[in-house]
C-alpha positions as CSV (number, residue, x, y, z in Angstrom):
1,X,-25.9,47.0,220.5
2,X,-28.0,45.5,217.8
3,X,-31.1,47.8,216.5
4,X,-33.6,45.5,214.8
5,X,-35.1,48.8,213.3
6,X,-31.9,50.1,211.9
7,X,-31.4,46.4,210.8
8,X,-34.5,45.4,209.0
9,X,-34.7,48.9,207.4
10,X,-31.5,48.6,206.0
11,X,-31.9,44.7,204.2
12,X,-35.2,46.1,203.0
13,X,-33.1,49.1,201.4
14,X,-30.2,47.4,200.3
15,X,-32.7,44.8,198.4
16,X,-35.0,46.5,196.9
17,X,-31.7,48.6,195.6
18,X,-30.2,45.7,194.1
19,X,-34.2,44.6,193.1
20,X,-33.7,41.5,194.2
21,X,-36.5,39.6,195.1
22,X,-37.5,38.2,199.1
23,X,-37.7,34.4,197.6
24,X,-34.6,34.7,195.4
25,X,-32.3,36.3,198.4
26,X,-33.8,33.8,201.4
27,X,-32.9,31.1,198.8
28,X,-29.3,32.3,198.5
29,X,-29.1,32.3,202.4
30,X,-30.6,29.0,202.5
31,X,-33.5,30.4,204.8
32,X,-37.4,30.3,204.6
33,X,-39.1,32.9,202.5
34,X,-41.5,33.4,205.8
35,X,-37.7,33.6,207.7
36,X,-36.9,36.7,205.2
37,X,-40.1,38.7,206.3
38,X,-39.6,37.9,209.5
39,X,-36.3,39.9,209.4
40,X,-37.0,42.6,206.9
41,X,-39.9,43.2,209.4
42,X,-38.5,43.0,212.8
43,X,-39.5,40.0,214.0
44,X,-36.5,37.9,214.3
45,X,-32.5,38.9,215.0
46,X,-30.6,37.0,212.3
47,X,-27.8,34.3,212.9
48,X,-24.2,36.0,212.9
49,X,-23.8,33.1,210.0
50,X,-26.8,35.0,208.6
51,X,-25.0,38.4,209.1
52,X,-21.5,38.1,207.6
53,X,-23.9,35.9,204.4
54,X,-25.8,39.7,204.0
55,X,-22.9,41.9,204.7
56,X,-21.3,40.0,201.8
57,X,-24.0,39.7,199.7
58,X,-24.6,43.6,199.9
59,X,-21.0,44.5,200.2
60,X,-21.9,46.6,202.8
61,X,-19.8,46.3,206.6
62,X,-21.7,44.4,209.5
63,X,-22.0,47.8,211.4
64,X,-23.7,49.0,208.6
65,X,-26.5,46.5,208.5
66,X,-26.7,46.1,212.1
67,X,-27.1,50.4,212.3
68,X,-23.6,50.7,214.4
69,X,-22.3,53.0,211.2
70,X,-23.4,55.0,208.4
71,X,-20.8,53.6,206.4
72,X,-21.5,51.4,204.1
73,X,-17.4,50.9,203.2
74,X,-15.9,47.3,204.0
75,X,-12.4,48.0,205.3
């Protein structure tokens, strides 16, 4: 099941680890800066296109992001 908690928590996290800026990462995902908030605050459940674009941004597995695993490992 998806957890928008775990979920937005974690893109928050795993940008402000890499410092990367709202604007700069929404751009690289071809989404609205206002989309971006929306999902680092809960608001809105990303496209699976959206997804797989973060997981591989972050190098970090879907069931990470999505909060199905505390692994951040890509098999």
């Amino acid at each position: 099941m998806f957890d928008k908690e775990s979920f937005s928590a974690r893109l928050l996290e795993l940008r402000n680890e890499r410092k990367v800026m709202a604007k700069d990462l929404a751009e690289h995902l071809g989404i609205t800066k206002q989309a971006m908030s929306s999902l680092e605050k809960g608001k809105n459940i990303p496209s699976v296109p959206t997804l797989v674009a973060l997981a591989d941004y972050f190098e970090v597995s879907l069931d990470y992001l999505v909060g199905r695993s505390n692994n951040r490992t890509l098999l």
